[in-house]
PyMOL Python script that loads the backbone (N, CA, C, O; Angstrom):
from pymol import cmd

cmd.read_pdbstr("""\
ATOM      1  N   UNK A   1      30.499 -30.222  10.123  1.00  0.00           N
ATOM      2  CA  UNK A   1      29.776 -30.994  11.105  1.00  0.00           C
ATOM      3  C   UNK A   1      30.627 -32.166  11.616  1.00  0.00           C
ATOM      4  O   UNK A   1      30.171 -32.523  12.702  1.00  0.00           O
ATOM      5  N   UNK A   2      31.444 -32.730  11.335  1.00  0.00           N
ATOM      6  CA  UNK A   2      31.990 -33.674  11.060  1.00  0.00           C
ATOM      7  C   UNK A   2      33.403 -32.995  11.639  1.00  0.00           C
ATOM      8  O   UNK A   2      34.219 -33.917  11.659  1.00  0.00           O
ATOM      9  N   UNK A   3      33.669 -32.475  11.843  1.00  0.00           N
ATOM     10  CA  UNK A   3      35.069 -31.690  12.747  1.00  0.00           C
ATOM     11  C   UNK A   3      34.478 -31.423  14.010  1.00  0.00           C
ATOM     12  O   UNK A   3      35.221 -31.540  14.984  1.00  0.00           O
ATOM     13  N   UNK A   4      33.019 -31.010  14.245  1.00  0.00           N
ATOM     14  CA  UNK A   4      32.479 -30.685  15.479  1.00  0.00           C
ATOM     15  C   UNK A   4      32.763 -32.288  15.838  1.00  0.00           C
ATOM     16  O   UNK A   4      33.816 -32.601  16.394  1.00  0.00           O
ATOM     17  N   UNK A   5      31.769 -33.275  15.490  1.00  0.00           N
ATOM     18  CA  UNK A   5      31.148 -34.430  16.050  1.00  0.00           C
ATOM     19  C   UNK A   5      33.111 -34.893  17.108  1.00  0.00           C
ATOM     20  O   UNK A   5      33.446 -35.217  18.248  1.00  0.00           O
ATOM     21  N   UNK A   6      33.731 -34.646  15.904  1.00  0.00           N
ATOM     22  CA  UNK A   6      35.287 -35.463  16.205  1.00  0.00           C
ATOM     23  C   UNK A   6      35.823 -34.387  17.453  1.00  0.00           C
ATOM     24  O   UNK A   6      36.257 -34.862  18.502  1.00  0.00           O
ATOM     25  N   UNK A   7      35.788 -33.688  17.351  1.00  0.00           N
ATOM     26  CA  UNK A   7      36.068 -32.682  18.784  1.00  0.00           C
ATOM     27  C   UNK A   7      35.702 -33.021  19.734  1.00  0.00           C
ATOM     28  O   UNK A   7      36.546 -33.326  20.577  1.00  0.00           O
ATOM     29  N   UNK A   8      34.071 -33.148  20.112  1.00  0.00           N
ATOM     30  CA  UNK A   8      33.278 -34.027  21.042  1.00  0.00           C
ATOM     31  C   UNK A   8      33.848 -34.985  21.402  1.00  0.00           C
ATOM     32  O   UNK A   8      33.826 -35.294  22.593  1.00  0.00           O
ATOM     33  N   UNK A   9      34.601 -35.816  20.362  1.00  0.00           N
ATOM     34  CA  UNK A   9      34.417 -37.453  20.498  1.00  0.00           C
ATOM     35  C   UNK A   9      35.998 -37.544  21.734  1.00  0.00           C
ATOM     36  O   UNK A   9      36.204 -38.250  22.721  1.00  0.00           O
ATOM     37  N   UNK A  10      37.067 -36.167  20.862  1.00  0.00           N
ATOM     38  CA  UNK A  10      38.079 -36.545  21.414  1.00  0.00           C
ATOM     39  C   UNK A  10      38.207 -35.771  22.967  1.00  0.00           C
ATOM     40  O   UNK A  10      38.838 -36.264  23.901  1.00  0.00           O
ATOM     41  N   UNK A  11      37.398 -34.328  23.035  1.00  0.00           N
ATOM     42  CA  UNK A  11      37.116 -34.152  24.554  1.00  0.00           C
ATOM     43  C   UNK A  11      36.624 -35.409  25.258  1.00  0.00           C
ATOM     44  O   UNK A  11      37.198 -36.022  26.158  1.00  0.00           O
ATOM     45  N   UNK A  12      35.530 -35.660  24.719  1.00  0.00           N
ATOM     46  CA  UNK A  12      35.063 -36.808  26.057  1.00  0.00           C
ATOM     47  C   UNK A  12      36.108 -38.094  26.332  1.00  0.00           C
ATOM     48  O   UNK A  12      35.999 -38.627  27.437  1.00  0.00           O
ATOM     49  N   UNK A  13      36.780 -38.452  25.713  1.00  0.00           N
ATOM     50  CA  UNK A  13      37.939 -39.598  25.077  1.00  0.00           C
ATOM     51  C   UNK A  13      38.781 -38.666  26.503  1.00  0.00           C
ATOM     52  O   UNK A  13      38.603 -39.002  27.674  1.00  0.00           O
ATOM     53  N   UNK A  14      39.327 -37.951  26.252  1.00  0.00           N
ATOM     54  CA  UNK A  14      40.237 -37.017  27.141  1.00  0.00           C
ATOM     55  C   UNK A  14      39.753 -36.880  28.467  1.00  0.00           C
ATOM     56  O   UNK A  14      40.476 -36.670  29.441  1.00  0.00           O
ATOM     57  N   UNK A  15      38.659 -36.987  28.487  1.00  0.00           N
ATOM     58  CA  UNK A  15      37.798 -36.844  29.919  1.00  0.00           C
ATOM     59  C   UNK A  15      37.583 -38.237  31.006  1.00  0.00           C
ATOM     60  O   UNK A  15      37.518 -38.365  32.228  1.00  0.00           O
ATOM     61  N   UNK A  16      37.510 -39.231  29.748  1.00  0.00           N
ATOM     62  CA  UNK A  16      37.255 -40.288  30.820  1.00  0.00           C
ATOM     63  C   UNK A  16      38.557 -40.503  31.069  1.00  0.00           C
ATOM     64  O   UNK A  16      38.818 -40.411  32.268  1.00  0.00           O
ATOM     65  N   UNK A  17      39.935 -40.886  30.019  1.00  0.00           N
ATOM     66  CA  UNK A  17      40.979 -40.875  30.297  1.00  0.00           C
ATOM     67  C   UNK A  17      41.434 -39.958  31.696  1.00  0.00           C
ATOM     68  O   UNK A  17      41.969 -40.550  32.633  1.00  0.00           O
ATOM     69  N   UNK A  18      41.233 -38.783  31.750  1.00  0.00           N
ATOM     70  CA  UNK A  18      41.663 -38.053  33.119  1.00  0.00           C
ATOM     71  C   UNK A  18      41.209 -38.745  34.033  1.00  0.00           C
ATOM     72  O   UNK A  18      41.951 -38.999  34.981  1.00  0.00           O
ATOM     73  N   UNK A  19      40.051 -39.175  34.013  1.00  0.00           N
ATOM     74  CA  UNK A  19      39.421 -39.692  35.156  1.00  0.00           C
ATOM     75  C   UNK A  19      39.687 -40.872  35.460  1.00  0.00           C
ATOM     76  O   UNK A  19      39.766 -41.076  36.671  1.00  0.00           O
ATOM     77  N   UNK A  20      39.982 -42.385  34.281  1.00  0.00           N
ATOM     78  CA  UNK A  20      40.708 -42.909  34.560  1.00  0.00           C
ATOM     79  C   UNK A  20      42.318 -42.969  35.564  1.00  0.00           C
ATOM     80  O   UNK A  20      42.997 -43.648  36.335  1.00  0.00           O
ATOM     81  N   UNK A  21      42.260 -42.226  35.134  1.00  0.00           N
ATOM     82  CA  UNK A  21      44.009 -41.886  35.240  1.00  0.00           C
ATOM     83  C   UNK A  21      43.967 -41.891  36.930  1.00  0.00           C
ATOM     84  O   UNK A  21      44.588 -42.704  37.615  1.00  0.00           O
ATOM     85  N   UNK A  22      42.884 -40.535  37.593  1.00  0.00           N
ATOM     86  CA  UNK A  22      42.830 -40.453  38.896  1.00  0.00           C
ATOM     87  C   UNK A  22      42.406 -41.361  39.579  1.00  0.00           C
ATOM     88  O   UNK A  22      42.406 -41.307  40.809  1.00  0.00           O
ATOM     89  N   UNK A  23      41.972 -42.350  38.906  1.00  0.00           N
ATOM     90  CA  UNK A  23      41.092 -43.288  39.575  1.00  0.00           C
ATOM     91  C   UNK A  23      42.299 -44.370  39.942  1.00  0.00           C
ATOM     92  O   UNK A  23      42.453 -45.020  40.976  1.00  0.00           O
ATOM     93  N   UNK A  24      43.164 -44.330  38.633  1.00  0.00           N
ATOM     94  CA  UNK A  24      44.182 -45.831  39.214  1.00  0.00           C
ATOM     95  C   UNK A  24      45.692 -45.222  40.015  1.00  0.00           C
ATOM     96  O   UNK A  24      46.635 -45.838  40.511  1.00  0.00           O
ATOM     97  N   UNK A  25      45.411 -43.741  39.872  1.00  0.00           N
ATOM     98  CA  UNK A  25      46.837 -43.762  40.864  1.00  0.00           C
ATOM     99  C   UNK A  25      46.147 -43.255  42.555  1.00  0.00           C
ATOM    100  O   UNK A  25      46.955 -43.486  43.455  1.00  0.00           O
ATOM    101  N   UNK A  26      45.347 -42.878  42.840  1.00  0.00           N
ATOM    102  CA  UNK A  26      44.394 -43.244  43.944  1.00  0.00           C
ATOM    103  C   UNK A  26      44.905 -44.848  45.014  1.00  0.00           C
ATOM    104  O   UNK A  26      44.317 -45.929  44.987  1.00  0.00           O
ATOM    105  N   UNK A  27      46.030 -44.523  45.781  1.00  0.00           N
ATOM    106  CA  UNK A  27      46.062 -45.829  46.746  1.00  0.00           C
ATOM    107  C   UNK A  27      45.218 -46.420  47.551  1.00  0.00           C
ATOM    108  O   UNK A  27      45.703 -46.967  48.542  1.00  0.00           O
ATOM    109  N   UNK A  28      44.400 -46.449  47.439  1.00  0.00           N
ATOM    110  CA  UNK A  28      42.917 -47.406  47.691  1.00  0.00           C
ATOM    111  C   UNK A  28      42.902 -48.952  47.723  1.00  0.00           C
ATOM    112  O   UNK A  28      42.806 -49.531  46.640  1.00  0.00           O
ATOM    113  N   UNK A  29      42.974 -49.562  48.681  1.00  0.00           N
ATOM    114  CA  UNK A  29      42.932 -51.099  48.605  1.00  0.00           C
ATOM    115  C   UNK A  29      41.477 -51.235  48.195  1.00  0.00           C
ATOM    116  O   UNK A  29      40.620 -50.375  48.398  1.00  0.00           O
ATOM    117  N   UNK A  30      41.258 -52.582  47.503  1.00  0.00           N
ATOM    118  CA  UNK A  30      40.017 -52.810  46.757  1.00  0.00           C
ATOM    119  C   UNK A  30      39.315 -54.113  48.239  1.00  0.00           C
ATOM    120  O   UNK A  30      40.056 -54.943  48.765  1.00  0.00           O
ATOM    121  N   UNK A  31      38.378 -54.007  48.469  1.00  0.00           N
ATOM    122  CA  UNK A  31      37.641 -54.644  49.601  1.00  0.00           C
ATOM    123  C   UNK A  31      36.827 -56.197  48.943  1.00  0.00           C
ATOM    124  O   UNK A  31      36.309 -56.584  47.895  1.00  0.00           O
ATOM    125  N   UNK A  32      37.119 -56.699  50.291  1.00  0.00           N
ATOM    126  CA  UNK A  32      36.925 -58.352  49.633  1.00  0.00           C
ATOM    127  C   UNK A  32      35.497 -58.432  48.459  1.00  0.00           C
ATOM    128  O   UNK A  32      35.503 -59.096  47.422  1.00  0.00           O
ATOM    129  N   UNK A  33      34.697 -57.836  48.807  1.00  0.00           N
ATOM    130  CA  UNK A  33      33.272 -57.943  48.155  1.00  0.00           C
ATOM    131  C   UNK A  33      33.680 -57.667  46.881  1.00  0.00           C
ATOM    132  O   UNK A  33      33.330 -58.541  46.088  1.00  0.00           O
ATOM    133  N   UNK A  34      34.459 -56.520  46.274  1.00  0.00           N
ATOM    134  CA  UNK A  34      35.045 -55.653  44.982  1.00  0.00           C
ATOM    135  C   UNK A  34      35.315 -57.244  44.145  1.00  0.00           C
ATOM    136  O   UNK A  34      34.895 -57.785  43.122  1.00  0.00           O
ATOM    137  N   UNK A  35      36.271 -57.580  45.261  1.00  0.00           N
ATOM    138  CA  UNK A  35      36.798 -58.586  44.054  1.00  0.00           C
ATOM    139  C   UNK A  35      35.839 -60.305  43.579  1.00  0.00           C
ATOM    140  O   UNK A  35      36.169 -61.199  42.799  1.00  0.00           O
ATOM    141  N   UNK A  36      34.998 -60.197  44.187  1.00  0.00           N
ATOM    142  CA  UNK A  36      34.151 -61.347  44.683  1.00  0.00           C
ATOM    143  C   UNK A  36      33.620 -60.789  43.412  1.00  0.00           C
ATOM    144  O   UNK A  36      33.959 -61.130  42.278  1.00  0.00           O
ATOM    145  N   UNK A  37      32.732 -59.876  43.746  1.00  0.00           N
ATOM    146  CA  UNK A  37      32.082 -59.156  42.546  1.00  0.00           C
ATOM    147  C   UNK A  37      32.561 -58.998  41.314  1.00  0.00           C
ATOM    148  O   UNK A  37      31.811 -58.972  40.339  1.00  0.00           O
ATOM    149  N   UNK A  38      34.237 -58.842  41.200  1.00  0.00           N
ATOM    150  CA  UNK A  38      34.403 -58.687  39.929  1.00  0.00           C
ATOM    151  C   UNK A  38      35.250 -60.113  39.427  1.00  0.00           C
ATOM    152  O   UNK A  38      35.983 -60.123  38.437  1.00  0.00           O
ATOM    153  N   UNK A  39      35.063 -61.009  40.087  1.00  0.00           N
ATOM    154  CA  UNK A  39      35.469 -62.399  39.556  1.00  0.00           C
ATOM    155  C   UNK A  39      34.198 -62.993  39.193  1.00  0.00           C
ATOM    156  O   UNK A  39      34.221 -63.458  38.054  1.00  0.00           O
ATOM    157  N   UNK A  40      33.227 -63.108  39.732  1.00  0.00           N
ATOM    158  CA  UNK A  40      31.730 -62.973  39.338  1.00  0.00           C
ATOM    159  C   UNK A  40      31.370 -62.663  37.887  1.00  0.00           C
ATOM    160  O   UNK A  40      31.020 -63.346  36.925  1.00  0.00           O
ATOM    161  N   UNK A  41      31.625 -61.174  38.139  1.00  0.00           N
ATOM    162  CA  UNK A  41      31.221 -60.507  36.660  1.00  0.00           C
ATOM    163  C   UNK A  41      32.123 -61.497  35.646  1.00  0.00           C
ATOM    164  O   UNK A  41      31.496 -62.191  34.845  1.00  0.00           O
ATOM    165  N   UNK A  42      33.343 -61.556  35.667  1.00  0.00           N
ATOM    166  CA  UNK A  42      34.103 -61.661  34.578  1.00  0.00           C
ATOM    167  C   UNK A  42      33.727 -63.589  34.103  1.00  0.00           C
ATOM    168  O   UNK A  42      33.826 -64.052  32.966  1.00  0.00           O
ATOM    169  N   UNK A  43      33.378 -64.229  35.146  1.00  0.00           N
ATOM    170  CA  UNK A  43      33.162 -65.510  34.970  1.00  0.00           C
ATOM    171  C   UNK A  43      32.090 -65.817  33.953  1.00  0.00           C
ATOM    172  O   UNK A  43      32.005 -66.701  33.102  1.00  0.00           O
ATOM    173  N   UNK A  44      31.089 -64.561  34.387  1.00  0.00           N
ATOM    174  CA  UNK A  44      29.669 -64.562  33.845  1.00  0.00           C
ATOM    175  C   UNK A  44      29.791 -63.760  32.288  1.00  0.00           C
ATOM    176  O   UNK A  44      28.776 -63.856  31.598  1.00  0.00           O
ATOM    177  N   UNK A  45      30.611 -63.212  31.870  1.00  0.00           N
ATOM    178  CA  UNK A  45      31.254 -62.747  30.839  1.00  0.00           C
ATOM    179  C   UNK A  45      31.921 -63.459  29.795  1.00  0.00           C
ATOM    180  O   UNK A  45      31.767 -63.151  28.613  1.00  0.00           O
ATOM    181  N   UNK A  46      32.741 -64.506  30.216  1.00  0.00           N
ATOM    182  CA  UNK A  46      33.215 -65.257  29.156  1.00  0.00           C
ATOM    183  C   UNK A  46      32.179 -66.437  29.234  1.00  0.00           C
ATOM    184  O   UNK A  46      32.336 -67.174  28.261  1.00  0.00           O
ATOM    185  N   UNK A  47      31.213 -66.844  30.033  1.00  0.00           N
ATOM    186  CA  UNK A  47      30.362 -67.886  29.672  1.00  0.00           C
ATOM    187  C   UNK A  47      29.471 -67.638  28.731  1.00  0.00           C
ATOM    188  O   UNK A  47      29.088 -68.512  27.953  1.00  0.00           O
ATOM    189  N   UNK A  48      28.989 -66.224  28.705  1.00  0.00           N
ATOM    190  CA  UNK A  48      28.441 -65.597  27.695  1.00  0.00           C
ATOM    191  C   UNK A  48      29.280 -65.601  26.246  1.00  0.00           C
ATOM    192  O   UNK A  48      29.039 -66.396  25.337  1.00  0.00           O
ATOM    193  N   UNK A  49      30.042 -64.833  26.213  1.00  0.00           N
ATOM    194  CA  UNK A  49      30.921 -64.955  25.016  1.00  0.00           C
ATOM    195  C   UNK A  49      31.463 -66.725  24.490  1.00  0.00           C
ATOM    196  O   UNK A  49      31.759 -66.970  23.321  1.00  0.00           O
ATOM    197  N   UNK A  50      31.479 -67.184  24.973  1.00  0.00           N
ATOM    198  CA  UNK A  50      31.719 -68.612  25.006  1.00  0.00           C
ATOM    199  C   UNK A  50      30.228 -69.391  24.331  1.00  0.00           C
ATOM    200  O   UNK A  50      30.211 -69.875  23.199  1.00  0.00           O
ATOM    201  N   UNK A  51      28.858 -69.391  25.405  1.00  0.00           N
ATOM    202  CA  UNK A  51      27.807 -69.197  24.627  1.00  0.00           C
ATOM    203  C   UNK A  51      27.329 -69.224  23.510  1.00  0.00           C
ATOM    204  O   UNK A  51      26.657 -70.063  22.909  1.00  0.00           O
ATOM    205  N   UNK A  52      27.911 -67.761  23.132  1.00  0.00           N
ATOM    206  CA  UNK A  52      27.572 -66.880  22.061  1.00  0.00           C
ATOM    207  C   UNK A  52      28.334 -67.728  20.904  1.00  0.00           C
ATOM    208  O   UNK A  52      27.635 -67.790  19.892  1.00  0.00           O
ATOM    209  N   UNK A  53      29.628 -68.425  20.777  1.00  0.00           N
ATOM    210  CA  UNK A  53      30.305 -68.847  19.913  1.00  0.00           C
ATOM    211  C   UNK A  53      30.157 -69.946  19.800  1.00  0.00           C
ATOM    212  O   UNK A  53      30.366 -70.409  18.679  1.00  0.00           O
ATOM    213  N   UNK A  54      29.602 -71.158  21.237  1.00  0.00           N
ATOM    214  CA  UNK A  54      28.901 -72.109  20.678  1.00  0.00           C
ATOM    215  C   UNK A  54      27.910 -72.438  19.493  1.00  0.00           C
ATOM    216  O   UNK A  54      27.888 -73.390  18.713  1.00  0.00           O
ATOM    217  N   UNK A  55      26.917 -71.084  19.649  1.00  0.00           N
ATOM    218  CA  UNK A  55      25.538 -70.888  18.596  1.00  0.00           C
ATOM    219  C   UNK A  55      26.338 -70.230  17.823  1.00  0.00           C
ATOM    220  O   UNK A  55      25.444 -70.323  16.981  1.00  0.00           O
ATOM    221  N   UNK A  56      27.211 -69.612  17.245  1.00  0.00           N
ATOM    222  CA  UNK A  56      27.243 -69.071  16.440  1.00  0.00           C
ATOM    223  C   UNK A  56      27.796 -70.526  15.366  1.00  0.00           C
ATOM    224  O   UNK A  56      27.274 -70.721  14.268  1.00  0.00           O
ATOM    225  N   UNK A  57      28.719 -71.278  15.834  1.00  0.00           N
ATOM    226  CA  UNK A  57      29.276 -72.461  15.180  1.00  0.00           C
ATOM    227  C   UNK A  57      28.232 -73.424  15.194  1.00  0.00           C
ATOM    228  O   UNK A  57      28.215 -74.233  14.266  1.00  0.00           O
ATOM    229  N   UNK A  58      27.588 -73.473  15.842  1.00  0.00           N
ATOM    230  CA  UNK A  58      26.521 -74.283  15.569  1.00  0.00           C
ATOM    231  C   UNK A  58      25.519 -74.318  14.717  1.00  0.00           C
ATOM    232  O   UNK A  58      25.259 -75.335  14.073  1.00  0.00           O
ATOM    233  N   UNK A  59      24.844 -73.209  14.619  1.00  0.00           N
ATOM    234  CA  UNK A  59      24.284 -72.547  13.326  1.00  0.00           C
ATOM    235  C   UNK A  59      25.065 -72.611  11.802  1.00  0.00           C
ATOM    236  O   UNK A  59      24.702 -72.665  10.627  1.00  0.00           O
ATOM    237  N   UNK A  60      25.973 -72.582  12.325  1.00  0.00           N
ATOM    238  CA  UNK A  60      27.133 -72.486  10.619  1.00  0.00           C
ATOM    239  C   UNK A  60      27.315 -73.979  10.227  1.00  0.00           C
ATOM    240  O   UNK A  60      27.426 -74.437   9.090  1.00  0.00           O
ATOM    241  N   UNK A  61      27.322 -74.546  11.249  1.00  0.00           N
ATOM    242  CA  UNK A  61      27.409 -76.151  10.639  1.00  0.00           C
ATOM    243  C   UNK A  61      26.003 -76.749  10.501  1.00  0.00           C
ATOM    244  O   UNK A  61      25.863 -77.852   9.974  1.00  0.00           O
ATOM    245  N   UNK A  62      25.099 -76.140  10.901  1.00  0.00           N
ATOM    246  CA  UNK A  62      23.791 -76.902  10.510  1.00  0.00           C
ATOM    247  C   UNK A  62      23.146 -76.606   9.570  1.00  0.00           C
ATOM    248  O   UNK A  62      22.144 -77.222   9.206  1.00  0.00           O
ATOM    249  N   UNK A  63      23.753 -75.325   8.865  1.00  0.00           N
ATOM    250  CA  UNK A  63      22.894 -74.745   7.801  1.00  0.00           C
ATOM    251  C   UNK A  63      22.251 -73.882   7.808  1.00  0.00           C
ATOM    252  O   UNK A  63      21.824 -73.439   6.742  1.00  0.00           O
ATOM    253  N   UNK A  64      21.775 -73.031   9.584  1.00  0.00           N
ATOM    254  CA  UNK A  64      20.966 -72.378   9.599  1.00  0.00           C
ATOM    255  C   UNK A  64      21.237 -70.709   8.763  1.00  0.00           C
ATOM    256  O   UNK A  64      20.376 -69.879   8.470  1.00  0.00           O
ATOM    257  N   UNK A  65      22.380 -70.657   8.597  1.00  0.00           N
ATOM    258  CA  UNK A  65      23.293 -69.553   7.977  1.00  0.00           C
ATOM    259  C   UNK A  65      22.820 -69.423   6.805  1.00  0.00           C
ATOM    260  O   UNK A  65      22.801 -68.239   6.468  1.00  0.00           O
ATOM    261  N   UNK A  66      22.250 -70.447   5.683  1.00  0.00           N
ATOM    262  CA  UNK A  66      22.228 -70.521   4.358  1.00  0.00           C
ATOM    263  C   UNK A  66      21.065 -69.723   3.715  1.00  0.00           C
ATOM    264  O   UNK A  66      19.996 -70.332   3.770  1.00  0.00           O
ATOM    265  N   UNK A  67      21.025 -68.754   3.240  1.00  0.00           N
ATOM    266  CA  UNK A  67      19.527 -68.433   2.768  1.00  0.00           C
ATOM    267  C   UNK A  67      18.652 -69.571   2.313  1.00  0.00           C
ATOM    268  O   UNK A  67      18.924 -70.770   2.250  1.00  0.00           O
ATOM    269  N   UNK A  68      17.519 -68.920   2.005  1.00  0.00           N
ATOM    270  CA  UNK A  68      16.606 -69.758   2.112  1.00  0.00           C
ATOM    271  C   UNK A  68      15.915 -69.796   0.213  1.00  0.00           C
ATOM    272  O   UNK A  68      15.676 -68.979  -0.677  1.00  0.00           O
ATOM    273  N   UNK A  69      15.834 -71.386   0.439  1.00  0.00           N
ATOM    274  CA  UNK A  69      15.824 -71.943  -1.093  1.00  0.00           C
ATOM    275  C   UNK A  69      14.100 -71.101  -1.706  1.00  0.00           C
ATOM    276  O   UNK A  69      13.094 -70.966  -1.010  1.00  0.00           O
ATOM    277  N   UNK A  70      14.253 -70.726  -2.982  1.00  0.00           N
ATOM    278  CA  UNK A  70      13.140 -70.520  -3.366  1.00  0.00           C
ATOM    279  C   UNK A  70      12.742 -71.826  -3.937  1.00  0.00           C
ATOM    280  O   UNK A  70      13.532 -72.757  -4.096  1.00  0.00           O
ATOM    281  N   UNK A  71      11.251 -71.864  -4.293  1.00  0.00           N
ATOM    282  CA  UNK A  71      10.356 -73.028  -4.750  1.00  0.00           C
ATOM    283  C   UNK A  71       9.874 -72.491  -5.993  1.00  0.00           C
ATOM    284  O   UNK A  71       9.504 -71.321  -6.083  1.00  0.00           O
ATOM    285  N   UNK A  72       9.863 -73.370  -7.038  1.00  0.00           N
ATOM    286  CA  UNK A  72       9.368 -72.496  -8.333  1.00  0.00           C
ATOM    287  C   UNK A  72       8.205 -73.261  -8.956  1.00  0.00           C
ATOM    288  O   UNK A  72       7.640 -72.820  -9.956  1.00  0.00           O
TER     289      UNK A  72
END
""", "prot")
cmd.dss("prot")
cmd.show_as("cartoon", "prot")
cmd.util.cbc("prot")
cmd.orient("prot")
């Protein structure tokens, strides 16, 4: 089962790769909106990840990380 699953994994692996592949040797100029859009995305991407590592350090220094004390 486990030789099937990995076969799958590496056809489809092989598949997007092809398709990659056609996609970036394709001479296609990318149109002003493309890049608007993808400076956008990527801005909105590391503010997130950025975010995300604020709370994560923040939590670790306040304690919220620590299990929680039993009462006896």
């Amino acid at each position: 089962m486990r030789i099937a699953i990995s076969i799958g994994l590496l056809v489809l692996l092989a598949a997007v790769g092809a398709y990659a592949y056609q996609g970036l040797t394709v001479d296609a100029p990318v149109p002003t909106y493309g890049i608007v859009l993808f400076t956008i995305g990527i801005v909105l991407l590391a503010a997130v990840c950025a975010g995300l590592m604020g709370l994560l350090f923040y939590s670790s220094r306040h304690g919220y990380d620590e299990p929680p004390h039993m009462k006896r």
